[in-house]
C-alpha positions, 0 to 999 in steps of 0.5 A: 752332430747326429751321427755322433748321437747315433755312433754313441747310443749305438756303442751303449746298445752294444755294451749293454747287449753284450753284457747280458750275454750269458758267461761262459760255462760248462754243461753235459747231458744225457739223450736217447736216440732213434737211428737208422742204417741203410742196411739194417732195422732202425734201433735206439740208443742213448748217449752222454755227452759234456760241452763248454759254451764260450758264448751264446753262439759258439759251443765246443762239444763232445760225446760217446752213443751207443746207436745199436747194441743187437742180436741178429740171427739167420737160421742157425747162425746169430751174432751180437752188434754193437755199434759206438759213436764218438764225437768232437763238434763245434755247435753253432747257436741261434737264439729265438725268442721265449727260451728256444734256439736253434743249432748246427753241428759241424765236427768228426766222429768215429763210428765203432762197429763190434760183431761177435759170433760164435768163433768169430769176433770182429771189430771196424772203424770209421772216421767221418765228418758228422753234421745235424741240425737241433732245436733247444728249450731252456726249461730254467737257466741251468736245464735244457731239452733238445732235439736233433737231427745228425749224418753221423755217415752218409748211410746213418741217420740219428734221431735224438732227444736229450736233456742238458745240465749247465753248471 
């Protein structure tokens, strides 16, 4: 008889919570980032990105960064880089308490190297796995901060900072 008690109030626990999970829904963003090539100076960029959230674990997303636009000069010579990231990852959620959560991002990106020179125009990609992991806040239940950590490339780190619009 116990077990039969504790099998049901167990099945309303579990209704109840998933009830009180949040829908599925449609979000996107904006964020400036801090990145650092092995090879070169640590530059700042900013990025836009749109997700879907099927539940409060699991999100799809994806996003365009622009991680460096330069110019770089050695004597005489001087030359503009920009350097493009785009993205599709899966962002695995966990949810804390008074509003914060913490993610992990698995997925592929494709970094874009453009390089232009006087008489000189050269463009490369790359086509690599990109992990990171982050910390949100839900300043209100349809706008949130983050702050994330991402290996875009084994020699690219990018630090960013964002705010997220869920509609």
């Amino acid at each position: 008889m116990f077990k039969k008690i504790a099998a049901a109030a167990f099945a309303i626990a579990a209704s109840s919570a998933a009830f009180a999970a949040e829908p599925p829904s449609f979000y996107a963003g904006v964020d400036i980032s801090s990145t650092d090539f092995d090879d070169f100076d640590r530059d700042t960029g900013f990025g836009a990105f749109v997700g879907y959230k099927y539940n409060e674990n699991i999100s799809l997303e994806a996003g365009f960064h622009r991680l460096a636009d330069n110019r770089y000069t050695a004597g005489t010579l001087s030359a503009d880089v920009t350097v493009d990231q785009y993205d599709l990852s899966v962002l695995g959620t966990l949810p804390l308490s008074n509003g914060f959560d913490v993610y992990g991002r698995l997925g592929y990106n494709r970094l874009t190297v453009d390089v232009d020179a006087p008489g000189f125009f050269g463009k490369e990609h790359q086509s690599k796995l990109v992990y990171g992991i982050g910390l949100a806040y839900a300043f209100t239940p349809v706008v949130a901060g983050r702050v994330e950590v991402q290996k875009p490339n084994s020699d690219v780190t990018k630090l960013a900072a964002g705010v997220v619009f869920k509609f």
